[in-house]
BAFI-3210 file (N, C-alpha, C; in Angstrom, 3 decimals, decimal comma, padded with zeros to 6 digits):
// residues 206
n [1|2|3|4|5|6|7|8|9|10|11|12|13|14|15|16|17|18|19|20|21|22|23|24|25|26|27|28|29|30|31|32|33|34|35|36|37|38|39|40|41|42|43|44|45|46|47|48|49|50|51|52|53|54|55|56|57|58|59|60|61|62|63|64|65|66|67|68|69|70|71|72|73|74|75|76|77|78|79|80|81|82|83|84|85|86|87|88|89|90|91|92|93|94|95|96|97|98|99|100|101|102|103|104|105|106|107|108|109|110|111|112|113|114|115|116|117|118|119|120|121|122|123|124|125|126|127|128|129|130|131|132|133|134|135|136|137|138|139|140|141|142|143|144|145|146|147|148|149|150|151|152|153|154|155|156|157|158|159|160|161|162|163|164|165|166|167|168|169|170|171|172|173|174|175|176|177|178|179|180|181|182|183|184|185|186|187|188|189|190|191|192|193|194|195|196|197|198|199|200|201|202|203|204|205|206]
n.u [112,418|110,729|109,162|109,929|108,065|108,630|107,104|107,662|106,638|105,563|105,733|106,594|109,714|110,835|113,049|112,238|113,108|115,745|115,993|114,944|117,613|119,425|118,357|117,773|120,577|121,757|120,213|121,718|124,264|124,342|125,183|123,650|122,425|120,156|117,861|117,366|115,108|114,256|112,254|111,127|110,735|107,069|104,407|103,965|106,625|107,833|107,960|105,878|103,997|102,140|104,350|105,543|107,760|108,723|110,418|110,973|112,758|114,395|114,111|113,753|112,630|110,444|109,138|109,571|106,991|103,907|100,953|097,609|097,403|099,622|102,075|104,222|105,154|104,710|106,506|105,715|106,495|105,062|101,595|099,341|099,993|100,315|097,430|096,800|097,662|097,389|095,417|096,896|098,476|099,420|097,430|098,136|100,582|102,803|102,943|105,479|105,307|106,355|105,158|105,289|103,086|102,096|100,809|098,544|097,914|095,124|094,296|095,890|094,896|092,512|090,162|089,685|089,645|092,327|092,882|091,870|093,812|095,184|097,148|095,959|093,220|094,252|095,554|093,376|092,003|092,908|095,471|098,918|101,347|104,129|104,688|106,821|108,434|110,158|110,435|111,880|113,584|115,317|116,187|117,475|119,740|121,436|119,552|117,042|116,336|117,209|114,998|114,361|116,801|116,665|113,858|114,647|116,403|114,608|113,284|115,191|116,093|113,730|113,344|115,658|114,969|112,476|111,031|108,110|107,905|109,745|108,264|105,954|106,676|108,890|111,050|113,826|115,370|117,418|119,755|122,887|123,338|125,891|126,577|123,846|125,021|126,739|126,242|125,305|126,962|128,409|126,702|125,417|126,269|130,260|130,629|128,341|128,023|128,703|126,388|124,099|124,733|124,068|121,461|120,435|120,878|119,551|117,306|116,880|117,235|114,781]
n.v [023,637|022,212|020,927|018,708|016,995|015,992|014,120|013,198|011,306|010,117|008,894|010,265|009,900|008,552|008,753|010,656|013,322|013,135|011,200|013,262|015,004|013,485|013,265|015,358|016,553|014,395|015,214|017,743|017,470|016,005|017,240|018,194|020,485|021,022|023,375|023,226|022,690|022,286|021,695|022,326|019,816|019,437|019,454|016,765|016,007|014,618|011,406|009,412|011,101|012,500|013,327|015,386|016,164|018,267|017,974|019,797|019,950|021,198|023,158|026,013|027,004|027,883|027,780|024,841|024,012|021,859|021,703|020,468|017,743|018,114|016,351|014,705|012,413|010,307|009,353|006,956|006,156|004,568|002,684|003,926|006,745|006,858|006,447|009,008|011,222|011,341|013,078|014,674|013,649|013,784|012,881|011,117|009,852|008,460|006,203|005,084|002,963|001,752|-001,250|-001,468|-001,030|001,446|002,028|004,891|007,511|007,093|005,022|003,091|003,792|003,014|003,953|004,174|002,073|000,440|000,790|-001,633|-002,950|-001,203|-001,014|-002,453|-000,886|001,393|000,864|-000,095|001,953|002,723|004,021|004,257|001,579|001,221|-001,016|-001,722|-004,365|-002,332|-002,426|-005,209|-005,347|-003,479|-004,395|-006,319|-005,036|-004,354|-002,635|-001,922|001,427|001,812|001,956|003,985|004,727|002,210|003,226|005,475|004,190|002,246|004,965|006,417|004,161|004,458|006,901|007,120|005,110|006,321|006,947|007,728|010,048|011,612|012,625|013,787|015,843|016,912|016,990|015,203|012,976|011,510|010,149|008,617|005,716|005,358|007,924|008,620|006,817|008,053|010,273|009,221|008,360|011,466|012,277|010,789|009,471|008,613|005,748|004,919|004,390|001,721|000,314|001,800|001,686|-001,077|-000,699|001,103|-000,257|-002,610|-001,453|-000,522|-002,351|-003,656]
n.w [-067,985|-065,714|-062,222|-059,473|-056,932|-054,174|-051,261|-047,726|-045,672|-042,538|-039,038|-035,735|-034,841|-036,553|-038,502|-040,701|-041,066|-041,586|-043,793|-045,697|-045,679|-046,885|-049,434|-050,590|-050,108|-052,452|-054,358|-054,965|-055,162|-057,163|-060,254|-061,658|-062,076|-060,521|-058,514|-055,745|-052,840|-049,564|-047,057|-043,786|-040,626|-040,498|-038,268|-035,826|-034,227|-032,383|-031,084|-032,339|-033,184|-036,625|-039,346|-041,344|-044,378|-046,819|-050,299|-052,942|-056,856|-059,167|-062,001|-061,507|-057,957|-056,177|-053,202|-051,247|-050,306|-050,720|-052,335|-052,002|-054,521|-055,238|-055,175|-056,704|-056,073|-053,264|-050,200|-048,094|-044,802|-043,050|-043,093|-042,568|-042,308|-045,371|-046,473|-045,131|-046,106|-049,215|-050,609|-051,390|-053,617|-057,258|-059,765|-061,802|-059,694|-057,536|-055,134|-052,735|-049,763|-047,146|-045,809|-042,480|-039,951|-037,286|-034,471|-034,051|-031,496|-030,671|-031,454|-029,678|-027,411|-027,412|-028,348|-031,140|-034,255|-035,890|-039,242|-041,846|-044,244|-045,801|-048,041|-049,863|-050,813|-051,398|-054,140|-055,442|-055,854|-057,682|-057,604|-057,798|-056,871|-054,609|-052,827|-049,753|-047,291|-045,589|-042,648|-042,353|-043,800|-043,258|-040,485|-041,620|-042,264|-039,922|-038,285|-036,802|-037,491|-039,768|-041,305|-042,667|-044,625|-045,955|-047,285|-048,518|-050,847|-052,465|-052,987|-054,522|-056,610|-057,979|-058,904|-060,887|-062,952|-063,795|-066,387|-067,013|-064,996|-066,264|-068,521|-067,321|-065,276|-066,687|-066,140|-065,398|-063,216|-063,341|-061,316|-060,415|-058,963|-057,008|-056,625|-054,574|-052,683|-051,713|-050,415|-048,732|-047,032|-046,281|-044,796|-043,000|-039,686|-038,694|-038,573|-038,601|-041,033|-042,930|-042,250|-043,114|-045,770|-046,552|-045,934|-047,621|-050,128|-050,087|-050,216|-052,376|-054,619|-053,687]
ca.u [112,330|109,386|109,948|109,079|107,837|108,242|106,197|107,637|105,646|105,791|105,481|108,090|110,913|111,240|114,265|111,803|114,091|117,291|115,555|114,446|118,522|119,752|117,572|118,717|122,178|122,017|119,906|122,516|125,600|124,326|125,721|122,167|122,168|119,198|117,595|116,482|114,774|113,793|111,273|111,436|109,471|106,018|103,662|104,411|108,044|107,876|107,638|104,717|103,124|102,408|104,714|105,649|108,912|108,512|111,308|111,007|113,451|114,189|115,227|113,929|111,781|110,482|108,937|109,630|105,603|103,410|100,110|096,938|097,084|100,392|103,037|105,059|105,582|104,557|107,686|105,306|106,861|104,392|101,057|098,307|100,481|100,141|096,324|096,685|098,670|096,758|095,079|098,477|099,032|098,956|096,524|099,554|101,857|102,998|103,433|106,270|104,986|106,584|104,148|105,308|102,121|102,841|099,244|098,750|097,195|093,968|094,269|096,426|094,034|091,316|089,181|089,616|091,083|093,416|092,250|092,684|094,157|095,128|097,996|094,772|092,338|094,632|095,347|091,895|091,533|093,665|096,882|099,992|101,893|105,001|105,023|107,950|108,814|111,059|111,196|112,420|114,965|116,306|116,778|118,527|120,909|121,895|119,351|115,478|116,179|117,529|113,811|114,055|117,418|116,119|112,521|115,433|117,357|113,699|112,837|116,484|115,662|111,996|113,912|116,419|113,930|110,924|110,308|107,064|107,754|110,403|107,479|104,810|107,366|109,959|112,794|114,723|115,331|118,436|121,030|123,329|123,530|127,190|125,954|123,398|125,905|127,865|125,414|124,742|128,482|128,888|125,468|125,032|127,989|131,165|130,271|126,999|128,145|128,400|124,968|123,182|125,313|123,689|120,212|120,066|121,269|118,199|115,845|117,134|116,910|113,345]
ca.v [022,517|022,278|020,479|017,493|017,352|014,783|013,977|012,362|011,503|009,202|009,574|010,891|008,878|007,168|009,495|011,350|014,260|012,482|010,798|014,265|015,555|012,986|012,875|016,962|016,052|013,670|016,034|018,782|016,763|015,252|017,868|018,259|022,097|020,900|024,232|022,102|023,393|021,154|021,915|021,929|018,928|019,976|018,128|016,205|015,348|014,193|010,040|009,158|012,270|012,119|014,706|015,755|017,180|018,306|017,973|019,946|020,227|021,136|023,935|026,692|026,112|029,223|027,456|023,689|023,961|020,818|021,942|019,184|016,997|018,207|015,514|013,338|010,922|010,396|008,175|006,915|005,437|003,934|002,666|004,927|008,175|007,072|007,388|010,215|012,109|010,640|013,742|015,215|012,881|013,892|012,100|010,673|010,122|007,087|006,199|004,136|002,870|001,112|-002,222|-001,592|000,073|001,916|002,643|006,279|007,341|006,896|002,966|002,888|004,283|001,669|005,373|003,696|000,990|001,112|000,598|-002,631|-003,391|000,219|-000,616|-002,729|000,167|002,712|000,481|-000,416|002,906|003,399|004,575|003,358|001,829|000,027|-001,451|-002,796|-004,468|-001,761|-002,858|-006,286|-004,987|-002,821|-005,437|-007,352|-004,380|-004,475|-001,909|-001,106|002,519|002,155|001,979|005,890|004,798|001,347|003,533|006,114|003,509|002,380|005,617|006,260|003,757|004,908|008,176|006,153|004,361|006,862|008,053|008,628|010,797|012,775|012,795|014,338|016,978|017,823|016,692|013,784|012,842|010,157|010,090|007,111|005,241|005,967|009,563|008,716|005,956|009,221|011,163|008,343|008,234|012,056|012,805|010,285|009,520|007,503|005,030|004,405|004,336|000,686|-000,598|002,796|001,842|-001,792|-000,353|002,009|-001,492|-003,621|-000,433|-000,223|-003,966|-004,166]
ca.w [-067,060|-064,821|-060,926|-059,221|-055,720|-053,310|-049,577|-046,946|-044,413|-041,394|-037,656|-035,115|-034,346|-037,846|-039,497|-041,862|-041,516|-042,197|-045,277|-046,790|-045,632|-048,075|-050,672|-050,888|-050,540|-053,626|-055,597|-055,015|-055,492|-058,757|-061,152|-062,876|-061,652|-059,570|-057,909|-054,389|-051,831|-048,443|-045,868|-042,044|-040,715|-040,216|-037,639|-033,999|-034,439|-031,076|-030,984|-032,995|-034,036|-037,498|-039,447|-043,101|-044,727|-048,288|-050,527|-054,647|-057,719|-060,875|-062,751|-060,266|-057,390|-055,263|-051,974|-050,809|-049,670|-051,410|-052,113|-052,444|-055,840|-056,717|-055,119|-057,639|-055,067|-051,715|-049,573|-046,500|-043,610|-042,580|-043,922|-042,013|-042,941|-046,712|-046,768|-044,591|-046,929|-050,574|-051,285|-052,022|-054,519|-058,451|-060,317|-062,021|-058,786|-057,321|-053,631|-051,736|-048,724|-045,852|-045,349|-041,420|-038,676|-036,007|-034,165|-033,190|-029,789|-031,002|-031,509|-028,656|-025,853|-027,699|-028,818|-032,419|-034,709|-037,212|-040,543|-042,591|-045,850|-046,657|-049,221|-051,340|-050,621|-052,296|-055,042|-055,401|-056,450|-059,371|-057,057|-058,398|-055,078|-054,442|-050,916|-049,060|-045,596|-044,971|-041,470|-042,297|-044,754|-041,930|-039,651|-042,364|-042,320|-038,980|-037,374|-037,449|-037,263|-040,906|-042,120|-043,636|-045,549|-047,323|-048,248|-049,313|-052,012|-053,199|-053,633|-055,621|-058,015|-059,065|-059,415|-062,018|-064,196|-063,749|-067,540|-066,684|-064,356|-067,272|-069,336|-066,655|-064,718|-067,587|-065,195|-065,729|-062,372|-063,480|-060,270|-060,518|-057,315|-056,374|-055,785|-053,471|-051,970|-051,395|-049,949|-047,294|-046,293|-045,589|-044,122|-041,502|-038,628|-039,838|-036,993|-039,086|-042,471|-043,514|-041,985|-043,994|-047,018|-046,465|-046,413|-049,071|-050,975|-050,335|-050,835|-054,127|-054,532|-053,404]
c.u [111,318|110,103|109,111|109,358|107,558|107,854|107,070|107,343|105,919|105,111|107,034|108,894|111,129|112,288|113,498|113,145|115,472|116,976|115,956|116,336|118,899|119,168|117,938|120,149|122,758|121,781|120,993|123,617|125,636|124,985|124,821|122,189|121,197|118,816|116,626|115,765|113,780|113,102|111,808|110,375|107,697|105,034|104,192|105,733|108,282|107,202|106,066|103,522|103,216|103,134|105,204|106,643|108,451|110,060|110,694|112,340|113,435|114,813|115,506|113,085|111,614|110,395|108,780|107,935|104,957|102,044|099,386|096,676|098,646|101,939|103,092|104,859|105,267|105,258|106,872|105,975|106,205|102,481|099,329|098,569|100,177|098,410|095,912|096,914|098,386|096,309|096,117|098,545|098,582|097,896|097,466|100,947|102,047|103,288|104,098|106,191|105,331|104,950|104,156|103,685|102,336|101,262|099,216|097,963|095,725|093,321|094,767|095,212|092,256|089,652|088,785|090,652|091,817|093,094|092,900|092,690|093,858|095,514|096,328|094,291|093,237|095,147|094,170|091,401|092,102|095,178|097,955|101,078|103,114|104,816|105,629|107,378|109,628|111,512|112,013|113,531|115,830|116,852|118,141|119,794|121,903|121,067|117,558|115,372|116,745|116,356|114,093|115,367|117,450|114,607|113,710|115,992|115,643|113,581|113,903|116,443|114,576|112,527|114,813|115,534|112,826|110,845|109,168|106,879|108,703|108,973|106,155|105,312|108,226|111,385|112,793|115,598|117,190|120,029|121,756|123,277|125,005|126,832|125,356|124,166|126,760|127,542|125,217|126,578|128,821|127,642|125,632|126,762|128,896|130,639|129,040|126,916|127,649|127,006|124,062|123,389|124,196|122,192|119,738|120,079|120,177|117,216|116,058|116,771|115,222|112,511]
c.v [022,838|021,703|019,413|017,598|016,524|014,892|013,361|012,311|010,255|009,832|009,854|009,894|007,635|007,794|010,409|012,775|013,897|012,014|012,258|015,243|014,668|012,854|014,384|016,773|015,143|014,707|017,461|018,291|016,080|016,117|018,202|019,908|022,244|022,957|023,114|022,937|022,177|022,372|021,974|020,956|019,525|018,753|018,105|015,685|014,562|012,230|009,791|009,825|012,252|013,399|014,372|016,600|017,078|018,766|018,424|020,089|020,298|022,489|025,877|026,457|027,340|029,114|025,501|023,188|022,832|021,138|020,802|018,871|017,542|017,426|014,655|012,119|011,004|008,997|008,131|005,725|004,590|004,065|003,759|006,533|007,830|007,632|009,092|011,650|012,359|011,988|014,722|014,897|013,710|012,645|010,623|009,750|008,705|007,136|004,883|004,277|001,776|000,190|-001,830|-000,511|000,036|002,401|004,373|006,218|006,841|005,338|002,783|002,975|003,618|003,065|005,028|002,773|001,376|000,239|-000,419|-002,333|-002,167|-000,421|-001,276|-001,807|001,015|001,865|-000,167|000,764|003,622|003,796|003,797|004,116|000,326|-000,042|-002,158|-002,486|-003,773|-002,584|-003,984|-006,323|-004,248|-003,293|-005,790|-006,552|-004,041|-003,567|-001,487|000,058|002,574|001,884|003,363|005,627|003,375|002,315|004,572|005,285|003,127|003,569|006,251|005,326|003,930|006,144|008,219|005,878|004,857|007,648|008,572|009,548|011,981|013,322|013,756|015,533|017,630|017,553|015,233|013,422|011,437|010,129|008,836|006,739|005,536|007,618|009,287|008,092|007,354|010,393|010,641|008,567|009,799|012,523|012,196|009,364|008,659|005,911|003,812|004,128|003,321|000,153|000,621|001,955|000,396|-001,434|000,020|000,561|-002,600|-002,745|-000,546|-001,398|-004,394|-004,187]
c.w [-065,974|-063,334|-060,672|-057,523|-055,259|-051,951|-049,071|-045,662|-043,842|-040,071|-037,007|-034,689|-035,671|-039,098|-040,644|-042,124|-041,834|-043,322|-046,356|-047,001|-046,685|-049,511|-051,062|-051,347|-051,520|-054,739|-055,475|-055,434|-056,491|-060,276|-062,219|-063,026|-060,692|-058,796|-056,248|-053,196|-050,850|-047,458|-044,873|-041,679|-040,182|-039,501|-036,057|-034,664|-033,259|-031,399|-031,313|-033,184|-035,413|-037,984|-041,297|-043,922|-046,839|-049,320|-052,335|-055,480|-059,080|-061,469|-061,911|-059,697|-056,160|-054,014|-051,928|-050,316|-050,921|-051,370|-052,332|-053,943|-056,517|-056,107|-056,535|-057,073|-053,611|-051,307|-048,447|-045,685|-043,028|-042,985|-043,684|-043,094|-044,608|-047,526|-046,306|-045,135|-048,562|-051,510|-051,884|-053,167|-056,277|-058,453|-061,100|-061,305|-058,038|-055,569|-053,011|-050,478|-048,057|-045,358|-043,251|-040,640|-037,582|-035,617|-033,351|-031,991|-029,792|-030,934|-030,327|-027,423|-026,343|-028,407|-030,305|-033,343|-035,533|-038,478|-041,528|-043,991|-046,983|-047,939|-050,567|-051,733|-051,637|-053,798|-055,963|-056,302|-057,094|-058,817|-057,349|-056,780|-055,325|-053,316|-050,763|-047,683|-045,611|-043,409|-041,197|-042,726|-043,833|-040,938|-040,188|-042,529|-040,903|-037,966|-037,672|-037,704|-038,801|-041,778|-043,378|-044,778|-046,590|-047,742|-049,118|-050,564|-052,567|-053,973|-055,025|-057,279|-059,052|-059,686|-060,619|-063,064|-064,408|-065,427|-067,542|-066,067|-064,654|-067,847|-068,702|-066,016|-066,001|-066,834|-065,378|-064,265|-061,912|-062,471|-060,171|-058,986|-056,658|-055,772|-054,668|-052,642|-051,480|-050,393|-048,417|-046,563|-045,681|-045,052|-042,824|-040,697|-039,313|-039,209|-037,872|-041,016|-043,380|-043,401|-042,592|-045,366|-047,538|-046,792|-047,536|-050,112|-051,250|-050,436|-051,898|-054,734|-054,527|-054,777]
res [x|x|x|x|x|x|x|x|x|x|x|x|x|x|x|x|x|x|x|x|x|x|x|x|x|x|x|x|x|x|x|x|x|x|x|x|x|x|x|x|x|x|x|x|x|x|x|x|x|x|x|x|x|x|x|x|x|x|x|x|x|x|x|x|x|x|x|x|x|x|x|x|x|x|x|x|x|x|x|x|x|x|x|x|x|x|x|x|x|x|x|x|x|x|x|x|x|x|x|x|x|x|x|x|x|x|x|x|x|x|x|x|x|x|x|x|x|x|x|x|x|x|x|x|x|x|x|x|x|x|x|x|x|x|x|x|x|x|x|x|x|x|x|x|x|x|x|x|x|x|x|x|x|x|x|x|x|x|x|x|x|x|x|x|x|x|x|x|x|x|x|x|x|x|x|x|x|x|x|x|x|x|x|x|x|x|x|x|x|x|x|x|x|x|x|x|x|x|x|x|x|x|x|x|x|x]
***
């Protein structure tokens, strides 16, 4: 069995590290044997620094580190971080990207703009891309801050139906959704349960 290596990238203050804690806590609790290994976030974690947790698995898996061209998947938060992050990408690799932009300091303090009509641009150029409104879907769950757990249930289902991505790693990636539904309930507070449970539900959906 070979491994498969997922990105997730965003900026600070958008749950990347709570994403990459569940998306562990599924792949460990799935009963595959998974060997997992998660990152520490790397980057500005600090409110809209861009930053990067790397999440691998599979049968063993020595360092959680993502070198360039060899992501599976890149999960971006937001649509700047996805080009930002591209050269990661296999040749092969697919990227779920959050339609929402968040402008970094750069746009902000008017020094430079922010770049149109990424998600075309990277499909333009052969990149195989799902894009959701996360942020709208998070609303619809009762909270914008549940962006990181609807891109989480997207990314759950590509992880479900991905044969291509048995066929290119050697891992079979097939977690039913009750697992991850399980994962969301003891990870994040009880308090917060139902309106996660809600998210993950229209990511998956999308």
């Amino acid at each position: 069995m070979e491994q498969v290596s997922i990105m997730i990238v965003g900026v600070g203050g958008q749950g990347t590290l709570l994403a990459s804690r569940l998306l562990g806590a599924a792949l460990l609790s799935s009963g595959c044997g998974y060997d997992v290994k998660v990152s520490e976030v790397h980057g500005m974690s600090q409110r809209g620094g861009s930053v990067v947790t790397y999440v691998k698995f599979g049968e063993r898996v020595a360092s959680p580190i993502i070198d360039l061209g060899e992501a599976d998947v890149i999960l971006a938060f937001e649509q700047l971080e996805a080009a930002r992050w591209l050269p990661y990408l296999k040749p092969e690799g697919k990227v779920i990207v959050n339609t929402q932009r968040i402008d970094p300091m750069p746009v902000i303090t008017g020094a430079a703009e922010y770049p149109q009509g990424i998600v075309e641009h990277l499909r333009a150029a052969g990149v195989a891309v799902q894009a959701i409104d996360a942020l709208a879907l998070a609303m619809e769950s009762g909270s914008a801050k549940a962006v990181n757990v609807v891109l989480l249930g997207a990314l759950a289902k590509q992880l479900l139906r991905s044969s291509e991505l048995a066929d290119a790693t050697g891992v079979s990636p097939g977690i039913p959704r009750g697992t991850w539904e399980e994962a969301v309930r003891s990870t994040v507070k009880p308090q917060f349960a139902e309106m996660n449970l809600k998210a993950f539900a229209l990511g998956w959906a999308a």
